[in-house]
C-alpha positions as CSV (number, residue, x, y, z in Angstrom):
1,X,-44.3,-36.0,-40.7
2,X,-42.1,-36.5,-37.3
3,X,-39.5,-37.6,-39.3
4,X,-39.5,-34.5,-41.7
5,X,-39.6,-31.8,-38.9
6,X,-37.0,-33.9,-37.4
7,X,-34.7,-33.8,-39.8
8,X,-35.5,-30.0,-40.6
9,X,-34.6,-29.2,-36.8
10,X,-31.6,-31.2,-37.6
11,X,-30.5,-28.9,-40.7
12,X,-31.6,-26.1,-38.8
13,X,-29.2,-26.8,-36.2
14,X,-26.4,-27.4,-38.8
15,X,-26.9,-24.2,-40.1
16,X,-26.9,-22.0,-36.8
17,X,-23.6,-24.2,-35.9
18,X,-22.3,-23.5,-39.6
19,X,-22.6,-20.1,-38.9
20,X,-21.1,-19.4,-35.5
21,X,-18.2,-21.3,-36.4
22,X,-18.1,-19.3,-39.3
23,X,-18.2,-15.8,-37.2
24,X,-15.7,-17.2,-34.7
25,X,-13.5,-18.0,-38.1
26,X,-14.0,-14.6,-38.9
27,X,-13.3,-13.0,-35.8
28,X,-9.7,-14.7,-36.0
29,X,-8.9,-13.1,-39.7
30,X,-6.1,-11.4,-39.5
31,X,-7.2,-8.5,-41.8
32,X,-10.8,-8.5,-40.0
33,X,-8.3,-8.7,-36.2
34,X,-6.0,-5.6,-37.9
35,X,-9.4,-3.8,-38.7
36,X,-11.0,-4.0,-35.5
37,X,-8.1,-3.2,-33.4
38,X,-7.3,-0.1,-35.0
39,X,-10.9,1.1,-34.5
40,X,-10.7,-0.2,-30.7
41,X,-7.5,1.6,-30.7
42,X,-8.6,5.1,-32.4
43,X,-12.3,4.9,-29.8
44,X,-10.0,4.5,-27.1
45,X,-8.1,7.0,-27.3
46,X,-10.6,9.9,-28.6
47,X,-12.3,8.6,-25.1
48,X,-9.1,9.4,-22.8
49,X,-8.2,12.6,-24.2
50,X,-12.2,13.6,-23.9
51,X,-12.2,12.6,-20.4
52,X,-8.7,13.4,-18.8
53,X,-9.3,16.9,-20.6
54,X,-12.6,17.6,-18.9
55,X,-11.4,16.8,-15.6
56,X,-7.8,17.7,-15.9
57,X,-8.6,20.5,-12.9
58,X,-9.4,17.5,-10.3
59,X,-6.6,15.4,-11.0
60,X,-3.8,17.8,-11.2
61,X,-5.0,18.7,-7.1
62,X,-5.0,14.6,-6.5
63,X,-1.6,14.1,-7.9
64,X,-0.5,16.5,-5.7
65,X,-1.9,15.7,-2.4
66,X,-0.7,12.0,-3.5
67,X,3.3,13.4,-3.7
68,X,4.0,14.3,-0.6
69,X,3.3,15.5,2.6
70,X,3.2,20.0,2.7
71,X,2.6,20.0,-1.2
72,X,-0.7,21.5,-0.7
73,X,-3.1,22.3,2.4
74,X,-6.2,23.2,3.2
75,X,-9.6,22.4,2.0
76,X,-10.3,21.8,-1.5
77,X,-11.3,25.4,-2.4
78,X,-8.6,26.5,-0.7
79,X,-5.8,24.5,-2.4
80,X,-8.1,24.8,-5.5
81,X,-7.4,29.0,-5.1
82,X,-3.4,28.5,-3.9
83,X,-3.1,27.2,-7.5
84,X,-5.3,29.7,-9.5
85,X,-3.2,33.0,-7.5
86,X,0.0,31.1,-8.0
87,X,-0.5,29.7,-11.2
88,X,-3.2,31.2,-13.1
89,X,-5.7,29.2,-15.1
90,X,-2.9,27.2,-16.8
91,X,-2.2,25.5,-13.5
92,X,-4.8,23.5,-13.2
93,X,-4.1,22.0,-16.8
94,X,-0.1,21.2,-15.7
95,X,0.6,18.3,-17.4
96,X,-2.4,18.1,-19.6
97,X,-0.8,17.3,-22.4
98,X,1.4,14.9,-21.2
99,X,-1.4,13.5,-19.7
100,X,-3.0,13.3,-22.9
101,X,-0.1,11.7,-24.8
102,X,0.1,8.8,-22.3
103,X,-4.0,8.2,-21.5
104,X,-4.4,8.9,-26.1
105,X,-1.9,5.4,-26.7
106,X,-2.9,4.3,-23.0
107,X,-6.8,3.8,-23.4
108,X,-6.6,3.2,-26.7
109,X,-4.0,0.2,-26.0
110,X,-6.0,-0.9,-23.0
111,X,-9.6,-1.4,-24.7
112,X,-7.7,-3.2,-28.0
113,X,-5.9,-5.6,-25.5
114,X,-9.0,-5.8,-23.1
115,X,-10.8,-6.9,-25.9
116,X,-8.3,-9.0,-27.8
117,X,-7.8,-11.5,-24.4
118,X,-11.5,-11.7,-23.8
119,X,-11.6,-13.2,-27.7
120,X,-8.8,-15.3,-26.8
121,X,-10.2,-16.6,-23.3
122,X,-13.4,-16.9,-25.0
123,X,-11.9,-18.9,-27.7
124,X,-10.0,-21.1,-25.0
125,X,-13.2,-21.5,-22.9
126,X,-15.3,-23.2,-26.3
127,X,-12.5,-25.2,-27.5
128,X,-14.2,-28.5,-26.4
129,X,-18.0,-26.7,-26.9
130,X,-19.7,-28.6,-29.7
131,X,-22.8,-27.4,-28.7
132,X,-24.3,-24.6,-31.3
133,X,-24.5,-22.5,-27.6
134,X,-21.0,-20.3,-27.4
135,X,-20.0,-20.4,-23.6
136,X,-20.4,-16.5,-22.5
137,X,-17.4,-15.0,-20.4
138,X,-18.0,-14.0,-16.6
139,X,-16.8,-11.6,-14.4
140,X,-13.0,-13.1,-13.6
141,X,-12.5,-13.7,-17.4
142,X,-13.1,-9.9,-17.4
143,X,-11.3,-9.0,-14.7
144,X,-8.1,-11.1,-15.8
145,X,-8.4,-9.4,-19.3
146,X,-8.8,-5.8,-18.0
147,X,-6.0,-6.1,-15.2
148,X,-3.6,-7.8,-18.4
149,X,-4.4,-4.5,-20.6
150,X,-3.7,-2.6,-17.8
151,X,-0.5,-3.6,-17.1
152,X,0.3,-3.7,-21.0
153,X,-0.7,-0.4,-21.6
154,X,1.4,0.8,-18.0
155,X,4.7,-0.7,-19.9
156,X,4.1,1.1,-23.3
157,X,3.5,4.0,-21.6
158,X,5.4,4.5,-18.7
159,X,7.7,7.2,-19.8
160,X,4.7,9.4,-20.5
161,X,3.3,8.7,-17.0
162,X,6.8,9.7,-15.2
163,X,6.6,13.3,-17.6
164,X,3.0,14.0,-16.9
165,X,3.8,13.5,-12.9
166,X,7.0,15.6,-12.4
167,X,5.2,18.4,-15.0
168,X,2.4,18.3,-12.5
169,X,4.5,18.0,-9.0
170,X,7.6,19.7,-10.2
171,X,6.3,23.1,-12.5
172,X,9.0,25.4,-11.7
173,X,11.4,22.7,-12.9
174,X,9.7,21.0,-15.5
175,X,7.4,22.7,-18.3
176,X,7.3,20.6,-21.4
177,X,6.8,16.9,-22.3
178,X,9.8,16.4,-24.6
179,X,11.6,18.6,-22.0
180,X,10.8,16.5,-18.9
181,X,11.6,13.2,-20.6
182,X,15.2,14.7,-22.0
183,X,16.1,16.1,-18.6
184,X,15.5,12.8,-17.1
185,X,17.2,10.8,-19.5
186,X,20.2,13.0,-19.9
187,X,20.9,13.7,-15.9
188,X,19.9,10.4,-14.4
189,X,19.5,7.8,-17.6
190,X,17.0,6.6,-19.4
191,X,15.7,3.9,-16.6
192,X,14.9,6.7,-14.3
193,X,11.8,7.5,-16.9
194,X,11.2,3.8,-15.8
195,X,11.5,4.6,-11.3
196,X,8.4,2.7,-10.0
197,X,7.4,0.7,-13.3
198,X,6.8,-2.4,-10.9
199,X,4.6,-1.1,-8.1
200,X,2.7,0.8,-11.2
201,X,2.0,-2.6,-12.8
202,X,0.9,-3.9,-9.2
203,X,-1.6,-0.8,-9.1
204,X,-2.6,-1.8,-12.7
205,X,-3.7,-4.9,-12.6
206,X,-6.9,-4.9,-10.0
207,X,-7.4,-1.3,-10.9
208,X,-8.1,-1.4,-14.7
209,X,-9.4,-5.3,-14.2
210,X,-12.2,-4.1,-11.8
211,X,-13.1,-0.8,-13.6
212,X,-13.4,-3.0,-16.6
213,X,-15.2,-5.8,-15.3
214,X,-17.3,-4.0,-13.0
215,X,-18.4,-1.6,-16.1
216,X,-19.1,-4.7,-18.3
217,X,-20.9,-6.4,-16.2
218,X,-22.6,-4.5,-15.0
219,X,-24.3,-3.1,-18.7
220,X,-24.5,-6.6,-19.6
221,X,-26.8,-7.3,-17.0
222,X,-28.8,-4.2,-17.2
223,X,-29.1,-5.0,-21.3
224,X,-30.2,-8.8,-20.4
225,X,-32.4,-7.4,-17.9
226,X,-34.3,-4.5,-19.7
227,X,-33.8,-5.7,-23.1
228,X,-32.7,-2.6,-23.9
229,X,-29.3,-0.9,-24.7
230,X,-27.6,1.1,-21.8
231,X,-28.5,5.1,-22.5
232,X,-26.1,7.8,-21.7
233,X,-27.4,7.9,-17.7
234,X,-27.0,4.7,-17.3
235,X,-23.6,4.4,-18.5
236,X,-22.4,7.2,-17.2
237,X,-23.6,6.2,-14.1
238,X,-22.2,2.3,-14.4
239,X,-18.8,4.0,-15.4
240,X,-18.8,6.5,-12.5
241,X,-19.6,3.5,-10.5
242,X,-16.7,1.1,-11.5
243,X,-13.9,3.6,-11.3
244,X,-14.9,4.8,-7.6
245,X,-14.8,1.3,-6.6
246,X,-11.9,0.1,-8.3
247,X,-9.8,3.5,-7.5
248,X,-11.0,3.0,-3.7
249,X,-9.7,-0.6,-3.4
250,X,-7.0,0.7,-5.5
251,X,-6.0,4.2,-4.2
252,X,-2.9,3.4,-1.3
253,X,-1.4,0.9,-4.2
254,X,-1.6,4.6,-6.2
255,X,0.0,6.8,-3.4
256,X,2.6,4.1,-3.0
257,X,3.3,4.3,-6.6
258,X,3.6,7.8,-7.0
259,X,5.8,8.4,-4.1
260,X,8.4,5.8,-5.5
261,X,7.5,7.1,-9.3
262,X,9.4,10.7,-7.8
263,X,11.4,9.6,-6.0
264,X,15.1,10.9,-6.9
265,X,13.7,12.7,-9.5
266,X,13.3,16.4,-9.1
267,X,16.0,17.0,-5.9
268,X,13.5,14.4,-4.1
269,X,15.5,11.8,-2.3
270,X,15.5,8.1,-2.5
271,X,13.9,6.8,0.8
272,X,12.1,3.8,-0.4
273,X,13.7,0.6,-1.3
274,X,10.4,-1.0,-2.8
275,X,7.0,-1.3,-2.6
276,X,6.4,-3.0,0.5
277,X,8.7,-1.2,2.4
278,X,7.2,2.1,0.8
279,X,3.3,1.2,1.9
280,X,4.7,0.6,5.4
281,X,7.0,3.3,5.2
282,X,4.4,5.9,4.9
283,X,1.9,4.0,7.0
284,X,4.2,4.1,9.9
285,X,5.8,7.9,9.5
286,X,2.6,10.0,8.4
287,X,0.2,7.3,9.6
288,X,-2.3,4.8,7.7
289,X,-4.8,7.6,6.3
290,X,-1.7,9.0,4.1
291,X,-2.5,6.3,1.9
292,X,-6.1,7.4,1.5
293,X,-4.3,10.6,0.7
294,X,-6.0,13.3,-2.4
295,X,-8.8,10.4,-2.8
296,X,-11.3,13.1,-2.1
297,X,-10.0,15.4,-5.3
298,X,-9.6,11.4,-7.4
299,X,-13.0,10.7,-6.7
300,X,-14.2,14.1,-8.0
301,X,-12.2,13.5,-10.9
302,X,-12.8,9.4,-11.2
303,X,-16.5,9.6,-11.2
304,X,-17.0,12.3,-14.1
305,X,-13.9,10.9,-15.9
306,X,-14.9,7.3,-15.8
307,X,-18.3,8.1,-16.7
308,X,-17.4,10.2,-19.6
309,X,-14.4,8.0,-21.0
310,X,-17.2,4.4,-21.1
311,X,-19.8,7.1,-23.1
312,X,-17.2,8.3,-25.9
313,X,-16.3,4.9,-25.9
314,X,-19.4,3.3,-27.2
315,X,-20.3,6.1,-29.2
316,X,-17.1,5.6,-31.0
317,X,-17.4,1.9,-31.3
318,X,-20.8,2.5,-32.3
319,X,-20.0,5.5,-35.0
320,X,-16.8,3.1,-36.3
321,X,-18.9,0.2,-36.5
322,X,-17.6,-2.2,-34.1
323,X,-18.8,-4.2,-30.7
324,X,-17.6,-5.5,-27.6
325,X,-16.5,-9.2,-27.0
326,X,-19.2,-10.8,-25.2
């Protein structure tokens, strides 16, 4: 009798084996891979447009306190009523829609290449496993494969980023997407679109890596914990979470960029030679807490934009059928 329920353990074990190998197979298709992505892809970037639109207001007033010293002053209702008299209602969406064209292919590229080097690192991590139990990945899997979307989706993008900026620092100049880009291009070159592509993809890396790790990890655990799926408080809490944290670790490599992204662009001069010499720069002539500079307006738009961008996320993923890497 041993014997049998030995040897039915045994074909039991074959089977569950048989069929995770199987579902790793399958996860490595290239029609099933083409699938997937395209629906990471499309949830992606339904979830940046929903999110950068809602809180469009918030980040138009942080770009600009990050730009430069006298743009704005004042308290936050105060610079928050300069723009409204000067502007009117339109002013605080500036740049929305160049915003939205980059953060639409941005998000989008970021989830499907998030997700595509977890599946690879994951594969890579079980290639000796020959144990039926896959090897889960952990938090610096996840934070290499976030800060590796990041900076892939910075170098697709970059252009966009560089339009969305001057449209939002530069208005009486600038006032269309298209516009912005063939203005640059034609009076200072096509690499000018590209002025502070390196300290961006600095910024990227730990910024996107620790929103996406933090975010995962941290629904993971409350899923394993509960055993129960995150609701829409809890993740837009979790969310709201990881991008304060990662955008306050994050924020001076931000100012840094954006002061080296405008610079000779829009009259501004060139003043900075890189990013070192930028961070130090600044530090030393407006003093450290100019790198902490418009966090105040980036966390009011980080928390509700984080949180919302992780909820249409995984209703999107959920409504298109498809699931994270674990």
């Amino acid at each position: 009798m041993f014997r049998k329920r030995a040897t039915a353990d045994q074909s039991s074990l074959k089977i569950v084996k048989v069929a995770e190998v199987a579902a790793v197979a399958q996860s490595f298709d290239p029609r099933t891979l083409m699938h997937q992505n395209v629906k990471y892809l499309l949830a992606g970037a339904i979830a940046g447009i929903v999110s950068r639109t809602v809180v469009s207001p918030l980040e138009v007033l942080a770009t600009l306190n990050m730009c430069g010293v006298g743009k704005v002053s004042g308290s936050i209702v105060q610079q928050f009523r300069s723009i409204l008299e000067s502007q009117g209602i339109g002013g605080f969406f500036r740049g929305n829609v160049a915003n939205c064209m980059k953060v639409a292919p941005s998000k989008g590229i970021q989830f499907v290449t998030f997700e595509g080097c977890k599946r690879v690192i994951r594969r890579f991590r079980n290639r000796d496993n020959e144990s039926s139990n896959q090897i889960q990945l952990n938090a610096l899997d996840r934070l290499i494969a976030g800060g590796l979307a990041g900076m892939a989706a910075a170098v697709l993008c970059y252009p966009l980023e560089t339009a969305k900026t001057l449209l939002t620092a530069h208005p009486e100049t600038y006032t269309s997407v298209f516009g912005t880009l063939r203005a640059v291009a034609r009076t200072q070159g096509v690499r000018a679109l590209y002025t502070g592509l390196t300290p961006t993809l600095i910024a990227m890396f730990p910024y996107v890596g620790l929103d996406l790790m933090l975010y995962e990890q941290m629904k993971l655990g409350y899923e394993r914990r509960t055993q129960q799926e995150a609701g829409l408080i809890q993740m837009l809490l979790m969310g709201a979470f990881a991008g304060s944290a990662a955008q306050t670790i994050c924020h001076p490599l931000d100012v840094v960029r954006k002061r080296l992204q405008l610079q000779g662009l829009g009259g501004r001069p060139k003043v900075y030679s890189g990013f070192v010499p930028a961070m130090f720069g600044i530090a030393s002539q407006e003093g450290a807490p100019a790198l902490y500079r418009g966090l105040i307006p980036q966390y009011m738009s980080v928390l509700p934009s984080a949180g919302v961008s992780y909820i249409v996320y995984e209703h999107m993923k959920q409504f298109l059928g498809c699931r994270s890497v674990q």
